[in-house]
C-alpha positions as CSV (number, residue, x, y, z in Angstrom):
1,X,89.1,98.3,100.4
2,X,88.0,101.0,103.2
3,X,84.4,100.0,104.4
4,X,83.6,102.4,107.2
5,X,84.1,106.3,107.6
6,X,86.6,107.8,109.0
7,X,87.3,107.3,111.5
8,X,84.7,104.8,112.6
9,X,86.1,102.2,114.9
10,X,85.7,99.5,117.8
11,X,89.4,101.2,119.7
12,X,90.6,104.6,119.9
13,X,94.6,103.4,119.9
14,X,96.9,106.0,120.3
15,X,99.5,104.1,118.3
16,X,97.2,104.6,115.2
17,X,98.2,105.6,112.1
18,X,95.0,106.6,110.7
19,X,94.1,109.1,113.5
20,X,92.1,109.1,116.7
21,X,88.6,107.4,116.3
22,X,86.1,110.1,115.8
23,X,83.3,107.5,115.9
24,X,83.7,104.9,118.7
25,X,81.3,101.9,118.4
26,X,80.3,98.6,118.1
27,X,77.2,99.2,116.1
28,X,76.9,97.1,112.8
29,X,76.1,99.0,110.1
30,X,76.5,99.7,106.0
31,X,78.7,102.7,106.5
32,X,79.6,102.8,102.6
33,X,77.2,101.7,100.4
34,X,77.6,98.0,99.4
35,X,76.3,98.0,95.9
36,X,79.1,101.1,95.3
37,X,81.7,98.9,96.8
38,X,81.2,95.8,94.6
39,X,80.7,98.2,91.7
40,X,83.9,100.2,91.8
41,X,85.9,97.0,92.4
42,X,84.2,95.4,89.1
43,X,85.3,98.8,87.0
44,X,88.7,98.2,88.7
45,X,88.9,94.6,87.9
46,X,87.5,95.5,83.8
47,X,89.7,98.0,83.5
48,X,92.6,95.7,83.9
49,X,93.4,96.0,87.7
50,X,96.0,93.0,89.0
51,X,96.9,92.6,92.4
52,X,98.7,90.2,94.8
53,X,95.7,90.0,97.7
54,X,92.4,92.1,98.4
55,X,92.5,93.6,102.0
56,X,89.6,94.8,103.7
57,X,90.9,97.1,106.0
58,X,90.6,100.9,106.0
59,X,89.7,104.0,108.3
60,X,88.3,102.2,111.1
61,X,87.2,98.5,111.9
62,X,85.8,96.8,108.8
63,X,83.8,93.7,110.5
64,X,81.8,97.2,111.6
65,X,80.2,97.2,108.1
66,X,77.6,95.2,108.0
67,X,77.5,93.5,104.9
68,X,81.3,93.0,104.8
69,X,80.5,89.3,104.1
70,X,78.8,90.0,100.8
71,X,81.7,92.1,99.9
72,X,83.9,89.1,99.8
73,X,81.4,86.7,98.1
74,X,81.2,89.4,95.7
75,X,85.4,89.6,95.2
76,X,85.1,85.7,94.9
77,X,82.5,85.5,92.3
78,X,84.6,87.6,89.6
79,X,87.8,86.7,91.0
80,X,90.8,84.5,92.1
81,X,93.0,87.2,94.0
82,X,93.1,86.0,97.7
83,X,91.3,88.1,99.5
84,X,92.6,89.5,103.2
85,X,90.8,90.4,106.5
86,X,92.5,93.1,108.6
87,X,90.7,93.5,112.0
88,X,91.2,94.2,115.6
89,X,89.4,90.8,116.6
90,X,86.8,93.0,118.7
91,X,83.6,91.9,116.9
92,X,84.8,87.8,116.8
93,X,82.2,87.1,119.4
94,X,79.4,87.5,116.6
95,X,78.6,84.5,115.4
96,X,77.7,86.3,112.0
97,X,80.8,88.0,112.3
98,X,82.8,85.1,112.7
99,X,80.9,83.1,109.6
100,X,80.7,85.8,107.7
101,X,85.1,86.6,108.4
102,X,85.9,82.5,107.9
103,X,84.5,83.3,104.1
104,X,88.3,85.3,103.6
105,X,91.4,83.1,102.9
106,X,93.8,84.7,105.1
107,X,92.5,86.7,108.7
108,X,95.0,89.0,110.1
109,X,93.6,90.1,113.8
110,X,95.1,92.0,116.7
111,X,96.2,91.0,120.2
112,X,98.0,93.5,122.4
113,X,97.1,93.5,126.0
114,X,96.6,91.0,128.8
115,X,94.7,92.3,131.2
116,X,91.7,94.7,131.7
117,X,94.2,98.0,132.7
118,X,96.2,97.0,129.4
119,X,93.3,96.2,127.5
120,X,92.3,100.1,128.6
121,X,95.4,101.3,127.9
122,X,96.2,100.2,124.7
123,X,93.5,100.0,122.7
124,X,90.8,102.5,124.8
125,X,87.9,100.3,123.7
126,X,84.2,101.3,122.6
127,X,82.0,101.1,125.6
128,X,80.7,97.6,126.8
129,X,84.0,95.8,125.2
130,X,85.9,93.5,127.5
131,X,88.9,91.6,126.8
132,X,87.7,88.3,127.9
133,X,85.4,88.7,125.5
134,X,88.0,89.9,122.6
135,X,90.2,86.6,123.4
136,X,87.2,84.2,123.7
137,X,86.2,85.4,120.5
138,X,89.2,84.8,118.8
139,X,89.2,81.6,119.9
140,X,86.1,80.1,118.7
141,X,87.3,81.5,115.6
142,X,90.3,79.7,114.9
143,X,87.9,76.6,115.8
144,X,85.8,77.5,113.0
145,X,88.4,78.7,110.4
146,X,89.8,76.7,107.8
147,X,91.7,79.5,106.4
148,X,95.1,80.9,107.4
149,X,94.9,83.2,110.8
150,X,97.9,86.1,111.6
151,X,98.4,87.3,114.9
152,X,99.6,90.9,115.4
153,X,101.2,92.2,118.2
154,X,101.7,95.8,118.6
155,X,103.8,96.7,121.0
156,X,104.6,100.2,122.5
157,X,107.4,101.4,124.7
158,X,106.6,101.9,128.5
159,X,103.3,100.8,127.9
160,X,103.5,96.8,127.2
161,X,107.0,96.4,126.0
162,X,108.2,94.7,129.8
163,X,109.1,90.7,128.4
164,X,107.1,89.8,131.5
165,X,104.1,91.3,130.9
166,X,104.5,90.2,126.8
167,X,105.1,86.6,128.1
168,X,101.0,87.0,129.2
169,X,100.1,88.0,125.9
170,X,101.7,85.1,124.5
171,X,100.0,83.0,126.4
172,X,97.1,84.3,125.1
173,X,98.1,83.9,121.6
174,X,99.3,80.4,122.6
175,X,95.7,79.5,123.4
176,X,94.1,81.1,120.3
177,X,96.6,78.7,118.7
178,X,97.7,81.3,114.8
179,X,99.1,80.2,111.9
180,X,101.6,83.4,112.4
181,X,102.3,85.5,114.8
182,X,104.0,88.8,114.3
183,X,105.3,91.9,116.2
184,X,105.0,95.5,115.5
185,X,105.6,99.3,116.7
186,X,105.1,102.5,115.7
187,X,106.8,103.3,112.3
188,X,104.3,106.1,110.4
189,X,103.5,109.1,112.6
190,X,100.7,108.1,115.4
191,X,97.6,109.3,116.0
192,X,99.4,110.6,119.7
193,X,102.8,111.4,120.4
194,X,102.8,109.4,123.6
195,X,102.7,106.1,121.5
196,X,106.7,105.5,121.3
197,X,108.5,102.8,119.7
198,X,110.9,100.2,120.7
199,X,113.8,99.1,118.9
200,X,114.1,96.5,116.7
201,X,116.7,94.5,119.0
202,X,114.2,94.9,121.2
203,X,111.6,93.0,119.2
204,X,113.6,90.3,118.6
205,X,114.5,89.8,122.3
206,X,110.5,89.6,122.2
207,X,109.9,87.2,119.4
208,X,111.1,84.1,121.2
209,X,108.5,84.4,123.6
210,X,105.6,83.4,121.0
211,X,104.8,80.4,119.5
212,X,105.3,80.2,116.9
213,X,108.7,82.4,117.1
214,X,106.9,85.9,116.2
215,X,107.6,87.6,113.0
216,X,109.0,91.4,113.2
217,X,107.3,93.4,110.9
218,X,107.8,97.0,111.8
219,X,109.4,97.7,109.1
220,X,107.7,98.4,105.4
221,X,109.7,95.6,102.2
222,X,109.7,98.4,99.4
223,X,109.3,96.4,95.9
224,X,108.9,99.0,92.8
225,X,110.8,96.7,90.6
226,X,107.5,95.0,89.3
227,X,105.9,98.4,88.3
228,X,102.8,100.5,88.4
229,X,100.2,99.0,86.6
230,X,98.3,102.0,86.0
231,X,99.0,105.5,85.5
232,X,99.5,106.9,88.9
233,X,98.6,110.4,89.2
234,X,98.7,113.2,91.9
235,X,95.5,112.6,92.9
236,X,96.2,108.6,93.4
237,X,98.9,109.5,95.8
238,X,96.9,111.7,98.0
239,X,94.1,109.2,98.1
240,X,96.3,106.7,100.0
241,X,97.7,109.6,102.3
242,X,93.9,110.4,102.9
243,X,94.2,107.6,104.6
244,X,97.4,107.1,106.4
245,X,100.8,108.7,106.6
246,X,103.5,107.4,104.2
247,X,106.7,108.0,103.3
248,X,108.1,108.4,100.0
249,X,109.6,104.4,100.1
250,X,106.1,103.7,101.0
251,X,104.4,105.0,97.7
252,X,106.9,103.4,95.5
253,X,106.4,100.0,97.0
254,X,102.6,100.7,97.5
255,X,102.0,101.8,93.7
256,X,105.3,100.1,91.9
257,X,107.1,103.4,90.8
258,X,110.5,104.4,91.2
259,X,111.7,106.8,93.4
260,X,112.0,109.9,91.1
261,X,108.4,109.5,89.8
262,X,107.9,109.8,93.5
263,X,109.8,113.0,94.1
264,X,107.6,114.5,91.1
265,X,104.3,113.5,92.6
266,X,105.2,114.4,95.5
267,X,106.5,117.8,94.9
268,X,103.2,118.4,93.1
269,X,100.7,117.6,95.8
270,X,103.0,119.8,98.0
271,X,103.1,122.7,95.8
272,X,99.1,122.5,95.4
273,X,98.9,122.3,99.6
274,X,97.3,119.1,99.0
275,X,99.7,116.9,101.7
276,X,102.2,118.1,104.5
277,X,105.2,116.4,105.4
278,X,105.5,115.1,108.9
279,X,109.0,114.5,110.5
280,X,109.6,111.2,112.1
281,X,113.0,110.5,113.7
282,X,114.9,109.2,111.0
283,X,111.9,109.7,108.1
284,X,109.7,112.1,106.0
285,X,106.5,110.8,106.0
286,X,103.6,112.8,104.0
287,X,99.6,113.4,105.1
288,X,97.5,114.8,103.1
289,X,95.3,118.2,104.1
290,X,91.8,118.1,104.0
291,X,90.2,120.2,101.4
């Protein structure tokens, strides 16, 4: 579920695979309307729609919107699906925030610097946005939360990738105390070319350093065998590229089709100037054009 514009957000990362923020803030506010939200997910839901979790997540921050609360009260009242909270941890200092996150079964947050310059670096926050106040945040969270809490990592190449410098985010994360920690870099095509990955030897030489031992997750598990459940059309495809780069293996994991049902959608959206491809070292990955 994407509950803010884009590209509405607390940070202006340059590792980002949605873009660079075009709205940087820390203002609460119902950036989508709610009652369309809940309503589109209930059509979804009666017209058959399965899936494995719900994530909140998006063009931008979603603990921005301001109702994002009632969103998931709303999921939970007409369903069972566990529902997922993807955020950058910037707003956990709310109290409202914070009671109104604990109501999702699994929080997924974001810790990537360990100091002020790094914080700056990294993650370029919205004015008036202090690390200290980020970590201190995320720790009276996992106080309050009875559900399960993911750490992510993200983790660039001359920029926080030194394991002495990683050891001080781990401490961090050691003191916020998650259920699971994980490790990232930059797969899709960035929102700046100066955001550079590291290997994946090289995050493993870097998981140790967590506890617990930090997952490595840079890399996208493709699953098409269970199938679509839906007829996926052209116009499906582009939606999700709307929103992020992907790459063929991508869709067919994201939507459950095989890989020449890809080709043809893909081929279509290309012909009509509706996506571009983007070259990525060893990868095709596909954006779509605005209109």
């Amino acid at each position: 579920m994407d509950l803010v514009t884009a590209k509405t957000c607390s940070f202006d990362c340059p590792f980002c695979e949605v873009g660079s923020t075009t709205l940087s803030t820390c203002e609460r506010l119902e950036y989508v309307p709610t009652a369309d939200v809940i309503s589109e997910f209930a059509n979804w839901l009666e017209n058959g729609g399965k899936a494995d979790v719900i994530t909140l997540a998006g063009s931008g921050e979603p603990t921005l919107h301001s109702d994002f609360g009632d969103i998931i009260d709303a999921i939970k009242a007409r369903c069972g699906i566990t529902v997922v909270l993807l955020t950058n941890s910037t707003l956990l200092h709310l109290t409202d925030v914070r009671e109104a996150a604990a109501k999702a079964d699994i929080v997924k947050c974001s810790l990537s610097a360990w100091d002020t310059h790094s914080f700056q670096r990294i993650n370029r926050p919205a004015k008036g946005l202090e690390l200290d106040q980020v970590v201190d945040g995320l720790r009276q969270f996992r106080r309050e939360f009875s559900g399960k809490l993911w750490l992510e990592v993200f983790i660039l190449k001359s920029v926080n990738d030194d394991p002495a410098n990683v050891a001080k985010i781990a401490t961090l994360v050691e003191g916020i105390a998650p259920d699971v920690v994980q490790l990232n870099t930059v797969v899709r095509p960035p929102a700046e070319s100066v955001a550079q990955p590291i290997s994946h030897d090289e995050l493993l030489k870097l998981a140790p350093l967590f506890s617990p031992t930090a997952e490595i997750i840079a890399r996208f598990e493709v699953d098409p065998a269970s199938g679509a459940s839906f007829a996926v059309s052209p116009q499906h495809v582009r939606a999700m590229l709307m929103r992020r780069p992907c790459s063929a293996e991508d869709i067919s994991g994201a939507f459950g089709i095989d890989a020449k049902t890809v080709a043809i959608l893909v081929e279509e959206l290309l012909a009509s100037k509706s996506i571009q491809p983007i070259k990525r070292s060893d990868a095709i990955y596909y954006s779509a054009i605005d209109s």
